[in-house]
C-alpha positions as CSV (number, residue, x, y, z in Angstrom):
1,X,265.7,-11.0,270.0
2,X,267.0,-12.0,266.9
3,X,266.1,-14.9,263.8
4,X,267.9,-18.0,264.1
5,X,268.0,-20.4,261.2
6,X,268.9,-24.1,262.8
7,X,269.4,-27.7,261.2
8,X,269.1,-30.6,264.1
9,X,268.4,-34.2,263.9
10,X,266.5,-36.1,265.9
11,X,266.8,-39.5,267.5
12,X,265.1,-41.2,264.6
13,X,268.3,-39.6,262.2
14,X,265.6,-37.4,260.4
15,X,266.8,-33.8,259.8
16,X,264.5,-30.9,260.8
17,X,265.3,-27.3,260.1
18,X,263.3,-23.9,260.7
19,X,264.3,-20.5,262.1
20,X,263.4,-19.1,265.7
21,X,263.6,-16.2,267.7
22,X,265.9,-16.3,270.6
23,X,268.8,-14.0,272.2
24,X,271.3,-15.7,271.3
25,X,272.7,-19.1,269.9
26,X,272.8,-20.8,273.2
27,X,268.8,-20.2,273.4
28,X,268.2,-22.2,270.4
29,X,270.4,-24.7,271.5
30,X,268.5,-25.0,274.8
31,X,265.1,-25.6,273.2
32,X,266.5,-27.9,270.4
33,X,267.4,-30.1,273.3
34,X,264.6,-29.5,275.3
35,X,262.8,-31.2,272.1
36,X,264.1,-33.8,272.2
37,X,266.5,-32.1,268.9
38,X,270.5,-32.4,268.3
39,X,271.7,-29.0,266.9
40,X,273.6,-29.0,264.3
41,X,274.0,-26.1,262.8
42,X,272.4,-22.9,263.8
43,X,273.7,-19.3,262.4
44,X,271.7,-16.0,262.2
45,X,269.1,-16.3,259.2
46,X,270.3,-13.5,257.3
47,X,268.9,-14.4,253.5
48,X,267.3,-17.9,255.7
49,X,264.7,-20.0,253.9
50,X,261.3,-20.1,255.6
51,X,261.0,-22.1,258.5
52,X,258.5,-24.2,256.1
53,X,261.4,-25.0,253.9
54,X,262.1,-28.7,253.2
55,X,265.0,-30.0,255.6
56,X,267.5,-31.2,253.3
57,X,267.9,-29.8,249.6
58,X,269.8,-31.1,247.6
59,X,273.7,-30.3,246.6
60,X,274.1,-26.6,244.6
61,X,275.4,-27.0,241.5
62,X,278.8,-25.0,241.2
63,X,278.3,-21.4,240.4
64,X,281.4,-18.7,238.3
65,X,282.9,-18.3,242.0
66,X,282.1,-21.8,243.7
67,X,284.8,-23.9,245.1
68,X,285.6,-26.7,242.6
69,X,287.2,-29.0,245.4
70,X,286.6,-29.8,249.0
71,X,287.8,-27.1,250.6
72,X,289.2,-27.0,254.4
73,X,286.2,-25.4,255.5
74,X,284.0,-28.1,254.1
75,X,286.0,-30.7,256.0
76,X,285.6,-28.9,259.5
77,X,282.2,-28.4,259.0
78,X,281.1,-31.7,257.9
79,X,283.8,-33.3,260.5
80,X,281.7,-30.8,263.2
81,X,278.3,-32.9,261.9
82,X,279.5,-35.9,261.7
83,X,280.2,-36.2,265.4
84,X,276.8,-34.6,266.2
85,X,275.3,-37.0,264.3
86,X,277.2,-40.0,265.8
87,X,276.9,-38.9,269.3
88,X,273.1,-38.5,268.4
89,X,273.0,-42.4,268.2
90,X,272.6,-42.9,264.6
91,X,274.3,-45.4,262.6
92,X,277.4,-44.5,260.5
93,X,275.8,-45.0,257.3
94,X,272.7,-43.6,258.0
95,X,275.1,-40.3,259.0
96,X,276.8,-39.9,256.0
97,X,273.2,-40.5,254.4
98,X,271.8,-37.2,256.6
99,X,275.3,-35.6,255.3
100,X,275.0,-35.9,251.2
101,X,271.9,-34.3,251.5
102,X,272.4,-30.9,253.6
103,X,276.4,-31.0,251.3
104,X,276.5,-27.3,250.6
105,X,278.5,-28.1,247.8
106,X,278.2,-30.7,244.8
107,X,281.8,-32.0,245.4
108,X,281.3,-32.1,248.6
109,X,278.4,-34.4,248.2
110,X,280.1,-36.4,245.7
111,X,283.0,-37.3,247.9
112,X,280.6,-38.2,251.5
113,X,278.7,-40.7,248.8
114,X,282.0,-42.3,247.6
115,X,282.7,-42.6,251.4
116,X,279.6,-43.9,252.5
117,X,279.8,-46.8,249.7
118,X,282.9,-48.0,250.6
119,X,281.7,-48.2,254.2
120,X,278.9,-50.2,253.3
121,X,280.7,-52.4,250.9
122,X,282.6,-53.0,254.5
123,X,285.4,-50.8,255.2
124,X,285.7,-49.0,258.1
125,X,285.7,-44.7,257.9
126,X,289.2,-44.8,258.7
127,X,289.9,-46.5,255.3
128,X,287.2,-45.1,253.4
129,X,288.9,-42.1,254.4
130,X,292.6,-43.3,253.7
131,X,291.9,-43.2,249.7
132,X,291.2,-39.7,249.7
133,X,294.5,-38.3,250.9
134,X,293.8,-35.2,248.6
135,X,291.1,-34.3,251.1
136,X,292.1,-35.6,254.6
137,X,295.3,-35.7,255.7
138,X,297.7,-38.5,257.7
139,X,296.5,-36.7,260.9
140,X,292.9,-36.8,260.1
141,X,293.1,-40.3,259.4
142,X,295.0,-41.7,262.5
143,X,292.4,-39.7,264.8
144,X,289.3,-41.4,263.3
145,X,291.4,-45.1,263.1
146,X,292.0,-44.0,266.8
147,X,288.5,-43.4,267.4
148,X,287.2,-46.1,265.7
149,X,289.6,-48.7,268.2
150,X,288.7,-46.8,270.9
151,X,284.5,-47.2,270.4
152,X,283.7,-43.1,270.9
153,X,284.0,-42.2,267.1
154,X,281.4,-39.5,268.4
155,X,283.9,-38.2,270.7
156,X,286.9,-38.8,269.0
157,X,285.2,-36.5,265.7
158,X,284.4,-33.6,268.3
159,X,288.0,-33.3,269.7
160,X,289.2,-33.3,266.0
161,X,286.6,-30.6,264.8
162,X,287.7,-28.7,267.7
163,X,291.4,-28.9,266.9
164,X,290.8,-27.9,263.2
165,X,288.8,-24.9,264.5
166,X,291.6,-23.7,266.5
167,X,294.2,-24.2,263.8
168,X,291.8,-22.4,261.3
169,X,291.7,-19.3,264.1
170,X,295.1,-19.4,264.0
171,X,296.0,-19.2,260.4
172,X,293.1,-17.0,260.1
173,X,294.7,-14.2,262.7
174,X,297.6,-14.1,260.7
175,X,295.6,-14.2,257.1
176,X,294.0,-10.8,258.7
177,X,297.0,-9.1,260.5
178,X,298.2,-9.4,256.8
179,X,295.3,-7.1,254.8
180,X,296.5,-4.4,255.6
181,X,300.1,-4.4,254.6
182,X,298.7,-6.5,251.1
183,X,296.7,-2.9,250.4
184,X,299.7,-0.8,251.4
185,X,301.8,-2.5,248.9
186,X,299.6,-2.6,246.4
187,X,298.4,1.1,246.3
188,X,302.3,1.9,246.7
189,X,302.4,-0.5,243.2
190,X,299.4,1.1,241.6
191,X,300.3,5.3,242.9
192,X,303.9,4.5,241.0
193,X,302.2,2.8,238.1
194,X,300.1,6.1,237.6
195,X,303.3,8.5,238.0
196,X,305.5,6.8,235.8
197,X,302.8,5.7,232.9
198,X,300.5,8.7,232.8
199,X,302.3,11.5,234.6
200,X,305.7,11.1,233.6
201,X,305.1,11.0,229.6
202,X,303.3,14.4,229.9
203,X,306.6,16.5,230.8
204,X,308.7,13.9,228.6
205,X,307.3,15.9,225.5
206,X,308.6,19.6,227.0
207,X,311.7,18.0,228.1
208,X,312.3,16.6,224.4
209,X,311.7,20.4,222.6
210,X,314.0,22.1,225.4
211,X,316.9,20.1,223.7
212,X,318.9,20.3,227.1
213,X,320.4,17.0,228.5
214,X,318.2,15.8,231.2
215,X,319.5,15.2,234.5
216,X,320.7,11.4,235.1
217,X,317.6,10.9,238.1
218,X,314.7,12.7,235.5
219,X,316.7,10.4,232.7
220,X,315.9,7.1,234.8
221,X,312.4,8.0,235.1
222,X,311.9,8.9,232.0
223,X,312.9,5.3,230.8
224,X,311.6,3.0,233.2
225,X,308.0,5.1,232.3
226,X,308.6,4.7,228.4
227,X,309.4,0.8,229.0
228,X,306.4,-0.1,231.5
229,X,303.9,2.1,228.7
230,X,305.8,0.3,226.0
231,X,306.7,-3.3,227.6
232,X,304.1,-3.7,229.9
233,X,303.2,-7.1,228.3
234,X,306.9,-8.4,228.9
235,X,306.9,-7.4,232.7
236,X,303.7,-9.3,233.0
237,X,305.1,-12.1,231.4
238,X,308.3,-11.8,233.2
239,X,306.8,-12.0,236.6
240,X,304.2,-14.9,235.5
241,X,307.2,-17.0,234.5
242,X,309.3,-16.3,237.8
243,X,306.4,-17.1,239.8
244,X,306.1,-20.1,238.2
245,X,309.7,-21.0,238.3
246,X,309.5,-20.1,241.6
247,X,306.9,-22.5,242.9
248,X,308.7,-25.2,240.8
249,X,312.0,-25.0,242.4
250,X,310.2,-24.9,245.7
251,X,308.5,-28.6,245.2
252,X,312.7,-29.7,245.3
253,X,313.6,-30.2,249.2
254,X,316.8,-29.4,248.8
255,X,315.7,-25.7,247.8
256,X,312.2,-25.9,249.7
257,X,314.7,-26.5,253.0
258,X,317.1,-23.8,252.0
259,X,314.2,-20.9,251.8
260,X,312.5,-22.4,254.7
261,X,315.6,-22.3,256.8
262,X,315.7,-18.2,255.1
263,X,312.5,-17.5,256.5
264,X,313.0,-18.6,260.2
265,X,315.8,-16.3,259.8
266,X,314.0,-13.6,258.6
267,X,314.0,-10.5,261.5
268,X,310.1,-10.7,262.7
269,X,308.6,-12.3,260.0
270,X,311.3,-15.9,261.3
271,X,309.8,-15.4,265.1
272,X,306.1,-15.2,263.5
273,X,306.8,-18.5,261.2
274,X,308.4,-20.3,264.0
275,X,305.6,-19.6,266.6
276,X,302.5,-20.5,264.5
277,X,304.7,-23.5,263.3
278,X,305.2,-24.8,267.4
279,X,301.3,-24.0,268.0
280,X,300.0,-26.2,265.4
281,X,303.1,-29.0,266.5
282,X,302.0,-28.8,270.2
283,X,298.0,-28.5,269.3
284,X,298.2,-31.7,266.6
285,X,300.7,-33.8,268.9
286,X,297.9,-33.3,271.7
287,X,294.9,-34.3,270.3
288,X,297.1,-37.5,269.1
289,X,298.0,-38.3,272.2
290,X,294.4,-37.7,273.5
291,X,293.2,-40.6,271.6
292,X,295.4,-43.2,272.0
293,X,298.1,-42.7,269.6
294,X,301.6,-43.4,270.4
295,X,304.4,-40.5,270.8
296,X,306.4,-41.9,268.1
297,X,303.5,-42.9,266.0
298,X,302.3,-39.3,266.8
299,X,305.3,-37.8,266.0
300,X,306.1,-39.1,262.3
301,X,302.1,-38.1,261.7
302,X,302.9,-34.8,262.9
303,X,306.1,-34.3,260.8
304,X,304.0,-34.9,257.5
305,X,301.6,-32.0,258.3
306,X,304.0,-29.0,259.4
307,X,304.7,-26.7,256.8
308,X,308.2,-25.8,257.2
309,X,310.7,-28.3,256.4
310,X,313.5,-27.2,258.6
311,X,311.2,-27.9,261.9
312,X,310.1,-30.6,260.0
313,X,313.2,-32.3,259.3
314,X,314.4,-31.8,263.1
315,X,312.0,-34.3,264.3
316,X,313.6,-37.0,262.4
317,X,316.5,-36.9,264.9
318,X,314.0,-36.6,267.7
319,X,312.4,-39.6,266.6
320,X,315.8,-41.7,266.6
321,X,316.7,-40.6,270.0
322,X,313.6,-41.1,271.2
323,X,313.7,-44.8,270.0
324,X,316.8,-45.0,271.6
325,X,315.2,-44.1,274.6
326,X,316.2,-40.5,275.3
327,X,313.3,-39.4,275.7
328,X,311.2,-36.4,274.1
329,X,311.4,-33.2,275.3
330,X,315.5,-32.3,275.8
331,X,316.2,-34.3,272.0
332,X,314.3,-31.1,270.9
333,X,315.5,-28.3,272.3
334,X,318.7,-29.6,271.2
335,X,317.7,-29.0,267.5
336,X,318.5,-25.9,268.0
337,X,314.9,-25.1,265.4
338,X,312.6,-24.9,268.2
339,X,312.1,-22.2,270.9
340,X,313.5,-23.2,274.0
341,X,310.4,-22.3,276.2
342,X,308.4,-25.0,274.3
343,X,311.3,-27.4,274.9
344,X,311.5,-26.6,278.2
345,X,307.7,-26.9,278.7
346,X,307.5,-30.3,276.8
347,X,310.3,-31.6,279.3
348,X,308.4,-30.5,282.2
349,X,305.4,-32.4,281.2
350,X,307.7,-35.3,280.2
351,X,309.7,-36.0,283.4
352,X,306.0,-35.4,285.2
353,X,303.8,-37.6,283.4
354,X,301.7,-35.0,281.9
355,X,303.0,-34.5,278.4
356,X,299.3,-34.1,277.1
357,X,298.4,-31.2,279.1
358,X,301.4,-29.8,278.9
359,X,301.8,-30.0,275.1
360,X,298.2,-28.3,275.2
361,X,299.4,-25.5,277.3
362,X,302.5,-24.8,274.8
363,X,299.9,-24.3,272.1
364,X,297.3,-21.8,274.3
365,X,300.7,-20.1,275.1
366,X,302.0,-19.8,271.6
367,X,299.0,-19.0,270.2
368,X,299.0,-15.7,272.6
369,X,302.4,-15.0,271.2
370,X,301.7,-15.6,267.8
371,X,299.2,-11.9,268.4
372,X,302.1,-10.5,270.2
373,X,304.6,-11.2,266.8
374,X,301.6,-10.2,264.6
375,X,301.1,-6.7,266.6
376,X,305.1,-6.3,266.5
377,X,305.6,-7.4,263.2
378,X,303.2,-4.4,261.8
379,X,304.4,-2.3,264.2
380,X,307.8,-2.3,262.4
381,X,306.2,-3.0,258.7
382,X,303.4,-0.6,258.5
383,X,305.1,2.3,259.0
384,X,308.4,1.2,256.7
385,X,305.8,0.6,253.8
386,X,304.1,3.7,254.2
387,X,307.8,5.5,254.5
388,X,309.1,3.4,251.5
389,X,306.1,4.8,249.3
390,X,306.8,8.6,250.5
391,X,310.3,8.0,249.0
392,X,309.6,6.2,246.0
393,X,306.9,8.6,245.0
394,X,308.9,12.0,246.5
395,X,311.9,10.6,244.0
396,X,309.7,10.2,241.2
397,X,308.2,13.9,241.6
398,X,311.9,15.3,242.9
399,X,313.4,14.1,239.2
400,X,311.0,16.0,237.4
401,X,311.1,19.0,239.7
402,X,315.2,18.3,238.3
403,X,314.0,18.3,235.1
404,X,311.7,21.5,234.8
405,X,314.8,23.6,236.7
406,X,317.1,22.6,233.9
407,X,314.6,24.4,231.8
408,X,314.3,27.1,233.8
409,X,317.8,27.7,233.8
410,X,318.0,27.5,229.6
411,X,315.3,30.0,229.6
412,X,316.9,32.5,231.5
């Protein structure tokens, strides 16, 4: 058995929260509904508040480390509550009411009351919504208009929590295949930092009183480990200001498309890119199409939230043909940008009638070859890094091993 802390709301819309004992997280939801209770939140009460803590406290102010914005997170998880508390019976304003006050964050909190005045000053979510474009995107938007047409906001807010945690899976998978490499590079960075700055300066003194010319490898070291102890200010500054020139020139399409258009056709890392690209496509044009949004409507939605402009700039000619009525599926595999299976799967589902469940099944496929890139992709950079480092660091050490037989020889 294990503790249980829980936030659920009952039919009333007041908020009740406590901690129980219970196996698992299905147990609690069980007997919150047995209650009479709708869950909506429950995680293991590790550092929980007493089950006599009051239900709803109010925002924390922002600590040294706290998010300053609404962060992606904060929008699944209030997106996730918002449909609970909708499909609980409980009037949109009264919601957003139970919301402000369990807002983990202050911004958050500040951005749910904005949104619940303008809906009771008479706009509907979808618009109170619309002016925060910062926040929630095109997509978001359309799905809760969509909802709101459609009568099952409730619903509608579920599916879309549930699309946003399988995107976040997604981008998380590859955020974690990635640590690894990150701390490869970076002890490889700090290792060579240590030879040339602290190791190398120690012989460069002996060297100096042999009065022997050096030979040209020990001579590079020698310098590139007097400039980084001498200069290390300047190589900061110089790769501050190319990152920043770097992120300016990419805000241009004309160079954002050109390094996009690099990366898909990078060896391993392109294939990676392209597949997590197609899973979030297939995923986002789904859940359009789920609630009543039109293919074309769905598709220029879609284009504004991919990430890469090459794939992104292919649907514009998809769009036009498929206006012209050429259909769909075979306008994109003639792009030539995306993988032919997808195309191929999209047709299918097209000429069948079951474009929504077929678009769904491209993303549950590329999402299992987006692990299959990840596992290949280390398999190929893991062991370069690590053989990269060997040779850096065995070049650094063979030049002074150079060096010190020079010396040798002038003593003899």
């Amino acid at each position: 058995m294990a503790l249980y802390r829980y936030k659920a709301v009952n039919a009333a819309g007041d908020v009740a929260a406590g901690e129980l004992d219970a196996a698992n997280e299905a147990e609690i939801v069980d007997r919150l509904r047995d209650q009479g209770l709708m869950p909506m939140r429950v995680e293991a009460a590790l550092g929980a508040r007493s089950a006599s803590a009051p239900a709803a406290a109010s925002p924390r102010k922002p600590g040294w480390f706290a998010p300053r914005t609404v962060t992606r997170d904060n929008v699944l998880a209030l997106t996730r509550e918002l449909a609970t508390l909708l499909r609980a019976g409980l009037p949109l304003d009264r919601a957003l009411e139970v919301l402000i006050g369990l807002a983990p964050t202050l911004p958050v909190a500040q951005l749910l009351q904005t949104i619940r005045d303008d809906v009771r000053g008479g706009k509907s979510l979808s618009q109170a919504l619309d002016s925060h474009r910062e926040v929630f995107s095109r997509f978001y938007v359309n799905i809760v208009r969509a909802g709101e047409a459609g009568g099952a906001l409730g619903v509608v807010l579920t599916r879309l929590a549930e699309t946003m945690e399988r995107n976040k899976e997604l981008r998380e998978s590859v955020k974690a295949a990635l640590i690894y490499p990150t701390i490869l590079i970076l002890v490889a960075v700090a290792s060579v930092m240590v030879l040339l700055v602290f190791v190398v300066p120690q012989f460069q003194q002996t060297f100096a009183q042999a009065g022997k010319a050096l030979p040209l490898p020990t001579q590079i070291v020698i310098f590139v480990g007097t400039g980084l102890r001498k200069y290390w200010w300047l190589m900061i500054l110089i790769v501050v200001a190319f990152v920043w020139i770097m992120r300016r020139r990419l805000k241009d399409p004309s160079v954002r498309y050109r390094w996009d258009a690099r990366m898909l056709r990078a060896p391993l890392l392109g294939d990676l890119l392209s597949k997590v690209e197609v899973a979030r496509f297939a995923r986002t044009l789904a859940t359009l199409l789920s609630n009543g949004v039109t293919l074309l409507s769905g598709l220029a939605i879609v284009k504004d939230t991919m990430t890469n402009s090459v794939l992104s700039a292919a649907l514009d000619g998809v769009i036009t043909r498929l206006r012209e009525g050429k259909g769909f599926g075979r306008p994109l595999g003639e792009t030539g940008v995306y993988p032919r299976l997808a195309s191929q799967m999209i047709l299918v589902g097209e000429e069948s009638g079951r474009l929504e469940e077929m678009l769904n099944r491209v993303a549950e496929v590329y999402d299992r070859e987006v692990q299959i890139s990840i596992k290949r992709f280390l398999a190929v950079l893991e062991p370069a890094l690590i053989l990269g480092l060997a040779v850096l660091i065995g070049g650094i050490v063979f030049s002074i091993l150079l060096g010190i037989m020079g010396m040798s020889e002038l003593v003899g």
